[in-house]
Phi, psi and omega in degrees: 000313178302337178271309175338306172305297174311329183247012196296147155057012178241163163266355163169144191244086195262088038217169201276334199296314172289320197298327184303293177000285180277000161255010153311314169300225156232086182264157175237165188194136183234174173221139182268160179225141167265108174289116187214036189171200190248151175293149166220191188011279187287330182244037158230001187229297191278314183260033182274316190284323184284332161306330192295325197283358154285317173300337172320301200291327193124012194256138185259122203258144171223143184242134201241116192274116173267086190266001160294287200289340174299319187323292210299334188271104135334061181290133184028053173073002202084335196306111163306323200282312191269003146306303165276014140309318165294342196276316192314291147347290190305291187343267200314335175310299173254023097350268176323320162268037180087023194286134159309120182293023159298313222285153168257158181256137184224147179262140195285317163286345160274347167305260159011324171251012151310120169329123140113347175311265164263048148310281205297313177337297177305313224281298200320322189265010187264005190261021184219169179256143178320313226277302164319310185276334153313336197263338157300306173341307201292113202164323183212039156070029259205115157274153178289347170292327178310001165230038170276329172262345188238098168341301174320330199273302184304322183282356192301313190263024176245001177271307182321289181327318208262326163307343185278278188302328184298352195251003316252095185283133141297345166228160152237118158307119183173144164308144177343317204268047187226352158349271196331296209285332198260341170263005141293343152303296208291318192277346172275337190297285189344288184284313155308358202079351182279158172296136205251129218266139149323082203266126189244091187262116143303125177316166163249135181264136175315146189295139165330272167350347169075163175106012176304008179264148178279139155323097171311308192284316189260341195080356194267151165205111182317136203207178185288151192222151172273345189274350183227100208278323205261036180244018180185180165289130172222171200249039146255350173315141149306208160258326201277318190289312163313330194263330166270322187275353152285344194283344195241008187278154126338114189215037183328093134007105199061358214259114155303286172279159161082344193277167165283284178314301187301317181319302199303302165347262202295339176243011159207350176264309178296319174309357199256322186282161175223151189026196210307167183222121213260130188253054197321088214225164183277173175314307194306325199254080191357037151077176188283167204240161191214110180216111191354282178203208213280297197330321161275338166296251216341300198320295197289301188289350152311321208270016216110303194260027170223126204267141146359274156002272177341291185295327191278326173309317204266038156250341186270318175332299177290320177307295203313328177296273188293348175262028149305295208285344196268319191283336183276355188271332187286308195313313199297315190267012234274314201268320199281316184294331155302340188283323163326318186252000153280323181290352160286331164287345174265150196257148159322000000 
């Protein structure tokens, strides 16, 4: 029942054999966030619900505000002070959307600034090769070329590495696109002898624009992004602003993978419902559709029988309903978010 739970909403638990392992115990596990924006979907709403299904299971979960490492990607100019404005922002954003008040919260710089960080950092990079940690960069959104001018950019994925061992996690949390960073974690533990972490990847949800499948090769994927307010949701939305960019997403008729509008469904409005899930629709169009559950929302409209149109009503209805507690926090932070989004117009 406890893997069940564990892999509910994710797309791979590499390996399912250690986790069983490790929820034997008292296991701990975190997931990191770079503060760079205003939150949206995916990191104030959907993975606030997976973290909860780990604290379910018994796992004591920590979320580590990396306001270090946004610095180094020169996330909102670099300004620390307005990073961890962002950090802040996030924190209570998913508070607010149901985060258990178990999980802790950490600043990636008072972590960093422990005995013994970086010490371990060195021992951790001398078991991997540049060429390796280049192969890393997309992790933060990165190319390997983005570190011919800045030193710095290399160090980005052996601080990820090294927030994993020092705190010597049993799971790491994280999106497709945090791959890279969580198997160079497993292949320097590997050679060191260290416990090797539980890597838990969660989908991404696709950009409104559509293009959601991931690059096998670069890792990369259009995804919902803070830097483009019309490729997603964010908890500054209206209802009315929810309802236009949904109306104006991609929605490929019978289409699964890759749809944006089915992405929201399944990975932030259904983790949410409890019993049938009711489908308004008018007399003319054959009246509201009344259906056990998501497995069957997914079926009939692969096959047809819930139109675009349909699908797209009942995705704004429902977000608007569920981002109120995220939109009265956007109302609260009204001045800390402008200051946000002007340091996002300026360019690097």
């Amino acid at each position: 029942m406890n893997t069940d739970i564990l892999e509910r909403y994710l797309i791979e638990v590499v390996t399912k054999g250690e986790a069983e392992k490790a929820l034997s115990g008292s296991p701990t596990g975190y997931i990191g966030f770079e503060p760079s924006g205003v939150p949206h979907l995916g990191t104030g709403v959907f993975l606030p619900t997976k973290i909860n299904d780990l604290v379910s299971i018994g796992i004591e979960m920590e979320v580590l505000l990396a306001d270090w490492h946004a610095m180094v990607n020169d996330k909102l100019n670099g300004d620390l002070d307005l990073i961890r404005k962002s950090g802040e922002l996030l924190r209570d954003t998913m508070l607010a959307m149901g985060l258990d008040h178990k999980v802790k919260f950490t600043w990636a710089e008072d972590l960093s600034s422990e005995p013994g960080y970086w010490k371990l950092l060195l021992k951790m990079a001398k078991n991997t090769s540049l060429t390796r940690i280049r192969r890393a960069l997309p992790i933060m959104g990165r190319t390997e070329e983005d570190s011919g001018s800045d030193f710095s950019k290399l160090i980005y994925p052996m601080m990820q590495v090294t927030d994993i061992a020092y705190r010597e996690y049993d799971f790491a949390l994280g999106g497709m696109d945090q791959r890279h960073a969580h198997m160079l974690s497993r292949d320097i533990s590997s050679k060191k002898g260290l416990k090797k972490v539980v890597a838990l990847h969660a989908p991404l949800i696709s950009s409104l624009k559509g293009g959601g499948r991931m690059d096998p090769v670069s890792g990369e994927m259009d995804k919902m992004s803070k830097s483009d307010p019309n490729t997603g949701i964010f908890i500054t939305d209206t209802p009315e602003e929810i309802r236009r960019k949904i109306s104006g997403a991609l929605c490929t008729p019978g289409e699964i993978e890759g749809n944006p509008v089915m992405d929201i469904a399944k990975w932030v409005i259904f983790p949410r419902m409890r019993g049938d899930i009711i489908v308004n629709r008018p007399e003319k169009k054959g009246g509201d559709l009344v259906l056990q559950n998501s497995t069957e929302f997914v079926e009939r409209y692969s096959k047809g029988e819930i139109h675009p149109l349909d699908l797209k009503q009942f995705v704004s209805e429902k977000l608007t309903d569920i981002l109120k507690p995220a939109l009265k926090v956007a109302e609260e932070n009204k001045h800390i978010i402008d200051e946000i989004q002007r340091a996002r117009t300026v360019k690097n």
